[in-house]
C-alpha positions as CSV (number, residue, x, y, z in Angstrom):
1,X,78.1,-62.5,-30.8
2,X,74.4,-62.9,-30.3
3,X,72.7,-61.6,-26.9
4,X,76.5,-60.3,-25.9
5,X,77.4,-56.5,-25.5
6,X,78.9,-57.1,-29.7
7,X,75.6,-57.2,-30.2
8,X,75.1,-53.8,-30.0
9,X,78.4,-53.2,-32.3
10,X,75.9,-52.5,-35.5
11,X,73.2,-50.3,-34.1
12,X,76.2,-47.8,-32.5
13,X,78.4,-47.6,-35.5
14,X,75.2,-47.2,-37.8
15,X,74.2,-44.1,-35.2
16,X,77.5,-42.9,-35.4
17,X,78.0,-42.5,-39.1
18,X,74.1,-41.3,-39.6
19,X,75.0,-38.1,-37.4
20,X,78.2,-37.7,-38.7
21,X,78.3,-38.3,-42.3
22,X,74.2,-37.9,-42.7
23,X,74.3,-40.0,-45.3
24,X,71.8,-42.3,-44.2
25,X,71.7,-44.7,-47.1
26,X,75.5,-45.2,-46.3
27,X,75.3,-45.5,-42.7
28,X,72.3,-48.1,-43.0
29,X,74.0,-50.3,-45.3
30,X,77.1,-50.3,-42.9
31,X,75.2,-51.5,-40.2
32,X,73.7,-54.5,-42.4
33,X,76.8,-55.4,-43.8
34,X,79.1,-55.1,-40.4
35,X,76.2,-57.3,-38.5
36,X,76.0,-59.9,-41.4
37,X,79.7,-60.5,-40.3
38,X,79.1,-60.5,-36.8
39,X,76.4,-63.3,-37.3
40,X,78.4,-65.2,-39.5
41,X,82.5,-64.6,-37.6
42,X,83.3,-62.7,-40.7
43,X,82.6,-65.2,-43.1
44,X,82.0,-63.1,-46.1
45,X,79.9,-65.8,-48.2
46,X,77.6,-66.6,-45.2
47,X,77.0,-62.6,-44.2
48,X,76.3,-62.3,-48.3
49,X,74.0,-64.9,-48.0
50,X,72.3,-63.4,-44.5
51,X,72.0,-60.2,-46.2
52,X,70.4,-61.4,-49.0
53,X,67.9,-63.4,-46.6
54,X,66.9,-60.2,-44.6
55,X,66.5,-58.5,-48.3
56,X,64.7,-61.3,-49.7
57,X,62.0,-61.7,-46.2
58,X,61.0,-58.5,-47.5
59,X,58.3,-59.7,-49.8
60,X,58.6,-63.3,-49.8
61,X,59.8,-66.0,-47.0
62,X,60.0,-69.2,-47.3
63,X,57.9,-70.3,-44.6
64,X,54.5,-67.7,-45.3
65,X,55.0,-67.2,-48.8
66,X,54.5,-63.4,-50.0
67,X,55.0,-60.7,-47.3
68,X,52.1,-58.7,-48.3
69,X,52.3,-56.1,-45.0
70,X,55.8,-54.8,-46.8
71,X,54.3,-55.0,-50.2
72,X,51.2,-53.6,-49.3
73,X,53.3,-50.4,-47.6
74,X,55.6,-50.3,-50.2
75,X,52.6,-50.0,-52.6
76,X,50.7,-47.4,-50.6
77,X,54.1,-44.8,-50.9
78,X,54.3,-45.0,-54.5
79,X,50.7,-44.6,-54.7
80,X,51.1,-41.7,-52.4
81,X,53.6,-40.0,-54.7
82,X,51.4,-40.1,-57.6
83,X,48.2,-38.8,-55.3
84,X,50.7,-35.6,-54.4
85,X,51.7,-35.4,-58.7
86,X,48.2,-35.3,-59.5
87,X,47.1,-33.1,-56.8
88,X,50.0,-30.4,-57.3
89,X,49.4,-31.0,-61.7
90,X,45.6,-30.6,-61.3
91,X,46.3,-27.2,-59.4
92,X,44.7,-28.5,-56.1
93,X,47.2,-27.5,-54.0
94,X,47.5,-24.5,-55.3
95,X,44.4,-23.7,-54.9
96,X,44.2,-24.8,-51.3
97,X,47.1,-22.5,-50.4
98,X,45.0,-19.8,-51.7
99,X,42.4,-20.4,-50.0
100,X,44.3,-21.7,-46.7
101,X,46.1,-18.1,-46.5
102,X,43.0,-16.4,-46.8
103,X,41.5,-18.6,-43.6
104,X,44.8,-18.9,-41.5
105,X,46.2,-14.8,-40.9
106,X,49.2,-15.7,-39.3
107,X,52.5,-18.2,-39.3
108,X,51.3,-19.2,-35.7
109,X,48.3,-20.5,-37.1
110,X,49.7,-22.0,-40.0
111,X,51.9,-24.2,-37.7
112,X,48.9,-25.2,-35.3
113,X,47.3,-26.5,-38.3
114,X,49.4,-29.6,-38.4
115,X,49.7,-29.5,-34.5
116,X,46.0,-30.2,-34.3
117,X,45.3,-32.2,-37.3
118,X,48.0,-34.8,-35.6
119,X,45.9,-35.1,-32.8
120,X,43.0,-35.3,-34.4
121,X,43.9,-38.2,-36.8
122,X,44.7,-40.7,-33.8
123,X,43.5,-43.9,-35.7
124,X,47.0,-44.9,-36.5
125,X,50.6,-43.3,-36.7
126,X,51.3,-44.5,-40.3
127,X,48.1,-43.1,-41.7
128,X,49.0,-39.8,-39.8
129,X,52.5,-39.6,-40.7
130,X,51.4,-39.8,-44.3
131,X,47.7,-38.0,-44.6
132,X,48.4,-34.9,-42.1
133,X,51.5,-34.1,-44.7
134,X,49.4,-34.0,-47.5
135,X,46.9,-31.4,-45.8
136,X,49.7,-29.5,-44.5
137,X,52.1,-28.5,-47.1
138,X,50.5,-26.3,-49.5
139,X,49.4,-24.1,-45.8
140,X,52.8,-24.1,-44.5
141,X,54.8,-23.5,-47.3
142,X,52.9,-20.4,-48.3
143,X,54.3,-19.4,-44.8
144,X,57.7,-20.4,-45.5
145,X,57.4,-23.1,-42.6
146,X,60.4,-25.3,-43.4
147,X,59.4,-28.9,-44.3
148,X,61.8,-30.0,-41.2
149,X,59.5,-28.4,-38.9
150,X,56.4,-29.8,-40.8
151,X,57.8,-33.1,-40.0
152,X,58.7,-32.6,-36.4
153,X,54.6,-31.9,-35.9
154,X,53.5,-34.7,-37.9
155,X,56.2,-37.2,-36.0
156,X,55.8,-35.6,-32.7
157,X,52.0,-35.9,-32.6
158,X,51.8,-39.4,-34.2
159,X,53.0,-41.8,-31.9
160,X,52.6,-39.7,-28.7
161,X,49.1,-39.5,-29.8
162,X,48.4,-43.0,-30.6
163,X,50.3,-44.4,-27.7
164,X,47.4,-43.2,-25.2
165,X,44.5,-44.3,-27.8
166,X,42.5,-47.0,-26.4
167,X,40.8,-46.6,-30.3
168,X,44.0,-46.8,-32.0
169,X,45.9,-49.9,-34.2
170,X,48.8,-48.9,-30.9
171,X,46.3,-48.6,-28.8
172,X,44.8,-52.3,-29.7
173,X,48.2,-53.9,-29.8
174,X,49.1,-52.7,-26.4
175,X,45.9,-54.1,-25.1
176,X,46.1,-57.4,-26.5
177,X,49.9,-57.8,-25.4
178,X,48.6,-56.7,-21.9
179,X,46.0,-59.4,-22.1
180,X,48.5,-62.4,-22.7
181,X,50.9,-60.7,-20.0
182,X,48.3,-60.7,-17.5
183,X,47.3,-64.4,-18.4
184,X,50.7,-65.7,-18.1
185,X,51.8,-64.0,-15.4
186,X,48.7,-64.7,-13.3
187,X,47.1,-61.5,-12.5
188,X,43.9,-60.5,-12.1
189,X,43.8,-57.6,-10.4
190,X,43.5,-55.8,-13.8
191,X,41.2,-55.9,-16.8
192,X,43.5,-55.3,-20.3
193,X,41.2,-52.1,-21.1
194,X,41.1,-51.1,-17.4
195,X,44.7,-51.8,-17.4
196,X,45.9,-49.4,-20.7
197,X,43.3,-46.4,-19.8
198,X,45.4,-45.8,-15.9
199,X,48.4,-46.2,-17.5
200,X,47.6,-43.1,-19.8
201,X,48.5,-40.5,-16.9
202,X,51.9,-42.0,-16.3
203,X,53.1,-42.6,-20.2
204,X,54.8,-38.9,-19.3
205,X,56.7,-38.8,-22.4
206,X,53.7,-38.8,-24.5
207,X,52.1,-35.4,-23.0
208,X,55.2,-34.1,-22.5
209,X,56.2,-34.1,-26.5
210,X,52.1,-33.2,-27.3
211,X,52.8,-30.3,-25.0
212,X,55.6,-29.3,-26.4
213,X,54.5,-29.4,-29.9
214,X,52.1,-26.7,-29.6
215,X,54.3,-24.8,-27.6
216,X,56.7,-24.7,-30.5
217,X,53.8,-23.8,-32.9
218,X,52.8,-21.1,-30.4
219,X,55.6,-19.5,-29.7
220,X,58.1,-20.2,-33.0
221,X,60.4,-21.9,-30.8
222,X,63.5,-23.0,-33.0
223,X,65.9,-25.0,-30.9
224,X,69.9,-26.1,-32.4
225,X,69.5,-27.0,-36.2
226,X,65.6,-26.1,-36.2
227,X,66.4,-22.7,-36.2
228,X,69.2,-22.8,-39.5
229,X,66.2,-24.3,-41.7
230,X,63.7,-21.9,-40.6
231,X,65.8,-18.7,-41.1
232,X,66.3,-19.9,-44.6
233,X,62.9,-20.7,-45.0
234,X,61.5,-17.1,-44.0
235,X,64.5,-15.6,-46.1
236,X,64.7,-17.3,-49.0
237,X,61.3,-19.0,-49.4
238,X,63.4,-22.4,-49.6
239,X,61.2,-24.8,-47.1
240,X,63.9,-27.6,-48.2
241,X,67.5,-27.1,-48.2
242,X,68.3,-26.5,-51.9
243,X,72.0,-28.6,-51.0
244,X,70.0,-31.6,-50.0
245,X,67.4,-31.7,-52.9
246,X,65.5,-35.1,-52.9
247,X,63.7,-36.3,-56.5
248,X,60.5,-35.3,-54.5
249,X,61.8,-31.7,-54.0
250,X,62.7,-31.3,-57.2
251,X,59.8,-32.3,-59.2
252,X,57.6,-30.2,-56.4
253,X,59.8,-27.3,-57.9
254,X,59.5,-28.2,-61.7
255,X,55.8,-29.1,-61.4
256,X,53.6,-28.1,-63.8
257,X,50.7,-26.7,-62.1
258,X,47.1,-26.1,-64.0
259,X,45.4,-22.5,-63.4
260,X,41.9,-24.1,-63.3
261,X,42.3,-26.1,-60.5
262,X,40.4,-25.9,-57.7
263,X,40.2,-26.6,-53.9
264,X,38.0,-30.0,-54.5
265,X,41.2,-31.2,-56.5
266,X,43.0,-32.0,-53.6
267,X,40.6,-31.9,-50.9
268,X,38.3,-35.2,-52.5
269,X,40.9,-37.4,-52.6
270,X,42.2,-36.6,-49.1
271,X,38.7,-37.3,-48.1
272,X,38.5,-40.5,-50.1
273,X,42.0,-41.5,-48.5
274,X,40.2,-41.2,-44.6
275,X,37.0,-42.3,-45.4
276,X,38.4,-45.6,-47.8
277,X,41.1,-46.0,-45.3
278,X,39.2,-46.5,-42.0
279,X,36.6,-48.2,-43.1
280,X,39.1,-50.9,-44.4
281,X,40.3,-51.1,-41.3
282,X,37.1,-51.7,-39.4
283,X,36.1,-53.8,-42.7
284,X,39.7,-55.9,-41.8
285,X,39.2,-56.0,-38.2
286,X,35.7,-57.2,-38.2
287,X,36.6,-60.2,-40.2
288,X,39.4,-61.1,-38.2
289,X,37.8,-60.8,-34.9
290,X,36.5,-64.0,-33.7
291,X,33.4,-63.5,-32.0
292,X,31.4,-60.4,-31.2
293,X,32.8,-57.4,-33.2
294,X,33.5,-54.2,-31.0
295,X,35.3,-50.9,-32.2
296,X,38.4,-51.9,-29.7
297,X,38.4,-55.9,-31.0
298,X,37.7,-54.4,-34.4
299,X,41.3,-52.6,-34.7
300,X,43.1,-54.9,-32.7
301,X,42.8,-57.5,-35.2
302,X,43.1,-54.7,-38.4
303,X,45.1,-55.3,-41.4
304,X,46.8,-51.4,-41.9
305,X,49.2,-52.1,-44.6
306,X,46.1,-53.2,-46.7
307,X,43.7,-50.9,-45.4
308,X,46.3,-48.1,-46.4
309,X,46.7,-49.7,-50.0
310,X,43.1,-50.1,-50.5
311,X,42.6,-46.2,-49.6
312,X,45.4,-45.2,-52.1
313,X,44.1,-47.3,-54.8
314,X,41.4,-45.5,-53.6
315,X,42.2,-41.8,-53.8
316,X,44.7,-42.5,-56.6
317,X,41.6,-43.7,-58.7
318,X,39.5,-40.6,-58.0
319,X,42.1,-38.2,-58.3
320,X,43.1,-39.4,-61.4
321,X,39.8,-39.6,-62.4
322,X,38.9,-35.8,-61.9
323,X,42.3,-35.0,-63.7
324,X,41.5,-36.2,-66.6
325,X,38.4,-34.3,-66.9
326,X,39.9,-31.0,-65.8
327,X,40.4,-28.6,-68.8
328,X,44.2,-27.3,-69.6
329,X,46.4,-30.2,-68.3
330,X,49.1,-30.3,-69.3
331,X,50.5,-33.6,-68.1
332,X,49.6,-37.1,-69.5
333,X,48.4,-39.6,-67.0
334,X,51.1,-41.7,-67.6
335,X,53.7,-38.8,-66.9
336,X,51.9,-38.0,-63.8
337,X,52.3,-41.8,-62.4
338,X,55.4,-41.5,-63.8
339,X,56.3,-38.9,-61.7
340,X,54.7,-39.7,-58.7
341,X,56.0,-43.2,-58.3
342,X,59.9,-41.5,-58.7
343,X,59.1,-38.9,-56.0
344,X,58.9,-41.8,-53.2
345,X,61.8,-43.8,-54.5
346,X,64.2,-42.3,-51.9
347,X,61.8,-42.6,-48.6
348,X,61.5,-46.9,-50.1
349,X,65.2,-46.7,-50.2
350,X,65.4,-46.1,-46.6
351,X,62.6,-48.1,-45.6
352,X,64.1,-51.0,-46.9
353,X,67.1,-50.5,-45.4
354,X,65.6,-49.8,-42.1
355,X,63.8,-53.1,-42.0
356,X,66.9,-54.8,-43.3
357,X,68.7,-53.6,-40.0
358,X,66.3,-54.2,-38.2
359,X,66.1,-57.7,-39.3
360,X,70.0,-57.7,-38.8
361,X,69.7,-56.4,-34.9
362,X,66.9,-59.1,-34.6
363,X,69.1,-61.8,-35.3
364,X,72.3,-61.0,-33.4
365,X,69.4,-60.4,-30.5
366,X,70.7,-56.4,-29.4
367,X,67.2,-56.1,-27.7
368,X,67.5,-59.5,-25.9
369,X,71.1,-58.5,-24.3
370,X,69.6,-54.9,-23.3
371,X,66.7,-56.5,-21.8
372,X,69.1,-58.9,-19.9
373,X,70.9,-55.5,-18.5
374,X,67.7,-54.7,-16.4
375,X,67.6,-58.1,-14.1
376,X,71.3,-57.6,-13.6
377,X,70.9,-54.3,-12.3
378,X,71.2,-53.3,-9.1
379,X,68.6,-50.6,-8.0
380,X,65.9,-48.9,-5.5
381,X,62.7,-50.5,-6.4
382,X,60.7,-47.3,-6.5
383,X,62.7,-45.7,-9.4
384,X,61.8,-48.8,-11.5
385,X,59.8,-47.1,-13.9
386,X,62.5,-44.5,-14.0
387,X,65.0,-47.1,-15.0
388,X,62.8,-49.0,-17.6
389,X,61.9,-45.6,-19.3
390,X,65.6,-44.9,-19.9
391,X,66.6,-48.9,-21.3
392,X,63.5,-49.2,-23.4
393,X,64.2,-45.3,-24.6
394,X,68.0,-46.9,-25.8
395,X,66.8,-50.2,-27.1
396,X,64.4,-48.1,-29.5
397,X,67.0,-45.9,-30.6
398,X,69.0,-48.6,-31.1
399,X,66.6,-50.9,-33.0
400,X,64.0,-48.4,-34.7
401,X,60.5,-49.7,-33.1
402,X,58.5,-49.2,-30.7
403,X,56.8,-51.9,-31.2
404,X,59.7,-54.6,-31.0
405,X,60.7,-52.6,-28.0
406,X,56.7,-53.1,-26.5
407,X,56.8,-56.9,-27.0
408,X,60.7,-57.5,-26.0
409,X,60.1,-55.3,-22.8
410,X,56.2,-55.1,-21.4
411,X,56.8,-59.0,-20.0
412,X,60.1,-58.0,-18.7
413,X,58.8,-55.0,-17.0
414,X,55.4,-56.6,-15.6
415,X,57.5,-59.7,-14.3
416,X,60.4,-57.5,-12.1
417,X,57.2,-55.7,-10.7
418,X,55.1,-58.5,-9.6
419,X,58.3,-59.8,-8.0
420,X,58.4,-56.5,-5.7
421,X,54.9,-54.9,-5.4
422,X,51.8,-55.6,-8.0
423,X,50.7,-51.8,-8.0
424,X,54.5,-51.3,-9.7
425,X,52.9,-53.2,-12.7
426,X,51.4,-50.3,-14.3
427,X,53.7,-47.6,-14.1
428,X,56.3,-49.6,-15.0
429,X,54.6,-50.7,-18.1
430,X,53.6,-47.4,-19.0
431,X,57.2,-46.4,-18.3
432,X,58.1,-48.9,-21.2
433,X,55.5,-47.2,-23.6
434,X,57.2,-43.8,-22.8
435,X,60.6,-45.1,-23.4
436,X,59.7,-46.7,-26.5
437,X,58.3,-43.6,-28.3
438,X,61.2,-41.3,-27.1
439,X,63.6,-43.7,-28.6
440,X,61.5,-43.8,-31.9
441,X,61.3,-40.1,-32.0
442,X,65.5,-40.2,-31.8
443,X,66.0,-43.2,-34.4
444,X,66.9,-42.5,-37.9
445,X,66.0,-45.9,-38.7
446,X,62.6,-45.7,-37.0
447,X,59.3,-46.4,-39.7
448,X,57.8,-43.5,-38.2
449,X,60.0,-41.0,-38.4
450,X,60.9,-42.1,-42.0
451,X,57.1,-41.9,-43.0
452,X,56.8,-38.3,-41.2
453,X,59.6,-36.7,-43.2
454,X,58.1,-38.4,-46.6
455,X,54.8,-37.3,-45.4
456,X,56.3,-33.6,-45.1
457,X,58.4,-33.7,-47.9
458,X,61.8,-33.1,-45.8
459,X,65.0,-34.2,-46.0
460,X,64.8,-37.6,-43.7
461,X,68.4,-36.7,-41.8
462,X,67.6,-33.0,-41.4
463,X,64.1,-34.4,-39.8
464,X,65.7,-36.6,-37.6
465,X,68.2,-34.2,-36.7
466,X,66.2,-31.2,-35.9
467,X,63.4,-33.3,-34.2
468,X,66.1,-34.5,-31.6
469,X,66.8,-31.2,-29.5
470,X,62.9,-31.4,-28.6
471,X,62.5,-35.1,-27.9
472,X,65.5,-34.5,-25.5
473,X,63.8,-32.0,-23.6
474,X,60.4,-34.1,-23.5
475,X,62.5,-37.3,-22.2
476,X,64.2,-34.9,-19.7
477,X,60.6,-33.9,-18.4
478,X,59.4,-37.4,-18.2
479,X,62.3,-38.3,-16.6
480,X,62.1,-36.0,-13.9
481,X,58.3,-37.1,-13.6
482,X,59.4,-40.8,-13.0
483,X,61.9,-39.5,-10.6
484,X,59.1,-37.9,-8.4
485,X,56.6,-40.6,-9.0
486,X,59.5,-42.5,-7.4
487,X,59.7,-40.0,-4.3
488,X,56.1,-39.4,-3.8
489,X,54.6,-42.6,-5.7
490,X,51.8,-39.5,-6.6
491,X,50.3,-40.2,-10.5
492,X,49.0,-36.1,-11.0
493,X,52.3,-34.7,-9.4
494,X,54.4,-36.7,-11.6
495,X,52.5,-35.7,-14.2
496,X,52.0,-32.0,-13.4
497,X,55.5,-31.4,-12.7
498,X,56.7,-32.9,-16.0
499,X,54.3,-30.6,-17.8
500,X,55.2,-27.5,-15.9
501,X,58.7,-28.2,-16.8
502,X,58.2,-28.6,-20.5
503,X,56.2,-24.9,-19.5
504,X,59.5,-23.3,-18.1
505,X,61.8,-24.7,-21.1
506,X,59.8,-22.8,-23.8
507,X,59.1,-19.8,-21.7
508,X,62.9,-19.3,-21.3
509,X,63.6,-20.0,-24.5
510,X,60.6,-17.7,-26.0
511,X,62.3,-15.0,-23.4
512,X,65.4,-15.6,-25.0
513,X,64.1,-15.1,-28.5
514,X,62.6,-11.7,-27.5
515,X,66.0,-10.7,-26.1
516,X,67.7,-11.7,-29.5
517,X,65.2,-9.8,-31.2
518,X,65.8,-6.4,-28.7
């Protein structure tokens, strides 16, 4: 079964019954146990055993002892939960909505807020996801912005935003897997750095979603599901559908809020979260780098699962701290961990599982038989990039990373250039990078997009489900970019016409909306 088209047997079914059952724990859990018996020829004690293996890798494998990356993620959520419990107890978030209101007149501005702050945090999609959620909320639910939209900004700025970061932990990554591509397959017509920073213009996918995320924010723009959660939002005040309640909805409902908090409640810890976090990161990365330190070798060789724990222990402690000293709370401490720890219980769930089917695709090698698709393709040389955007969009869908897809697919595209024309190597590349976040952006299994609903507070499958319509119409864009790159082999037409198209989409559906509204 492995490397074969069977291969893809688990990722398919697993897509199939996320969309139509949206049960995503269900679906998940299909997927592992259907590709356990794949692996194994249905040999039920072997695929019990396999699935306990991918469980158990988890936190502890046999060869590297304790898998502190997971734990240290895993660790950071629950911490997370009880930074929002003692935020929302202390009456910090209250008290930044009243203020927030005061400052930001108008629901447009209330959804820029998030629009920007995702650009602005560009150090590394996880600690966006998560941190730009936590500022957001209390402004965007005192606009009755639904939490599905919240999470299509914080998803569709993270990665995109990242992705063309030379001072990013993507943006490091990239560069280092450049570096060993260019070594082994002999060129030197290209410096890593030099090498990532002219790709930027052609990773079309990546503008085209930043684009269209403030065009959304400008102009209301509810496409296909997107538009059922924000009517209720606006007329009921519900920014989470009150059918699909998670533990974290409800105890944001039930919370007991304190009167005397105030605007430093919420807005120290968020600070001690950034400030903690990224210098743990640099801390990490300076002692890992080998050599002379610099910012870009610094987060290249970063630890970010332990920079993020060492930020929540961080803010956690702080928060905590001021909430015991704050006067009419009404929560113990031990209530508020409590609390918080059982809010994130559903977003581990899926994590889990995500890495467990992951683990499961890894093994009966989905991305190796995709990759194999591309050298037995037949096809005009000039629509390369074209071609590798579209597999490595479907092999992240089907697998949930990017970053798999990145490793699995930059060598493969950098090799099938050099074989035709060394000035293909970069745009094919950066074709890969686009792929690989369009994909993400469509995968329910997809870290990133699991963090970015948690991070919001929304529903995971109504995130993934209402981000989709959008990412669509970004891919389209790109795609139509890569088709005139491979016309005119021009870098700012290609990149100009996929913008102007993203441009034409929401004008005619903002025209459209007025019409309704007439």
């Amino acid at each position: 079964m492995e490397g074969t088209i069977y291969s893809l047997i688990p990722a398919v079914l697993m897509l199939v019954l996320v969309l139509m059952t949206r049960r995503v724990l269900l679906s998940l859990g299909t997927g592992i146990v259907v590709g356990a018996l794949l692996i194994h020829d249905f040999n039920i004690v072997a695929s019990l055993q396999q699935i306990w293996f991918v469980f158990r890798d988890i936190f502890y494998t046999t060869a590297d002892g304790w898998n502190l990356g997971s734990i240290y993620l895993l660790a950071f959520l629950l911490l997370l939960g009880i930074m929002t419990v003692v935020m929302t107890a202390s009456g910090g978030s209250k008290a930044f909505g009243d203020w927030s209101i005061e400052k930001v007149k108008t629901r447009r501005g209330a959804q820029l807020v998030p629009s920007f702050l995702g650009v602005l945090i560009f150090i590394d999609d996880y600690f966006n996801s998560l941190a730009v959620g936590q500022v957001s909320r209390p402004l965007t639910d005192r606009y009755k912005i639904s939490r599905a939209k919240l999470a299509y900004f914080i998803d569709s700025t993270s990665a995109p935003i990242t992705v063309i970061t030379p001072i990013s932990s993507w943006g490091a990554y990239i560069i280092g897997t450049l570096g060993s591509i260019f070594v082994a397959a002999e060129v030197t017509e290209f410096q890593p750095l030099e090498a990532f920073i002219k790709m930027i213009p052609l990773n079309l996918y990546a503008f085209a979603a930043l684009l269209l995320v403030f065009l959304v924010a400008v102009f209301s723009i509810d496409i296909g599901a997107m538009q059922v959660h924000e009517k209720r939002a606006l007329k009921t005040g519900h920014v989470v559908d009150p059918a699909k309640k998670t533990m974290s909805a409800d105890m944001e409902k039930n919370a007991v809020v304190n009167e005397n908090g105030k605007i430093t409640h919420l807005l120290i810890p968020i600070i001690v979260l950034v400030v903690a976090t990224v210098a743990m990161m640099l801390y990490t990365g300076y002692q890992a780098t080998e050599g002379t330190a610099t910012i870009l070798t610094m987060f290249e060789n970063t630890n970010v699962n332990l920079s993020l724990f060492v930020g929540g222990v961080s803010a956690v402690a702080v928060g905590l701290l001021m909430y015991v000293f704050l006067k009419g709370t009404k929560l113990s401490v031990a209530k508020v961990i409590k609390d918080g720890s059982l809010s994130m219980m559903p977003a581990i769930y899926i994590l889990i599982l995500a890495w467990m089917i992951g683990s499961i695709i890894e093994v009966i090698d989905t991305g190796g038989y995709l990759a194999n698709l591309v050298d037995q393709v037949s096809f005009n040389v000039n629509y390369l990039a074209l071609m590798l955007f579209i597999i490595a969009g479907f092999m992240a869908l089907a697998t949930g990373t990017s970053w798999g897809t990145f490793g699995i697919m930059l060598p493969i595209a950098a090799q099938i250039a050099m074989a035709y024309d060394v000035d293909l190597v970069l745009p094919a590349m950066a074709a890969v990078l686009a792929g690989s976040v369009f994909g993400d952006h469509c995968s329910p299994i997809s870290d990133t997009s699991i963090l970015s609903s948690t991070g919001a507070g929304a529903n995971h499958m109504d995130h993934v489900i209402t981000q989709l319509p959008y990412a669509f119409i970004s891919a389209l864009a790109a795609g139509i970019g890569y088709l005139i790159f491979g016309l005119t082999g021009q870098v700012t037409l290609s990149l100009g016409v996929t913008l102007l198209f993203v441009i034409m989409i929401a004008v005619l559906f903002s025209v459209g909306k007025q019409k309704k509204q007439v």
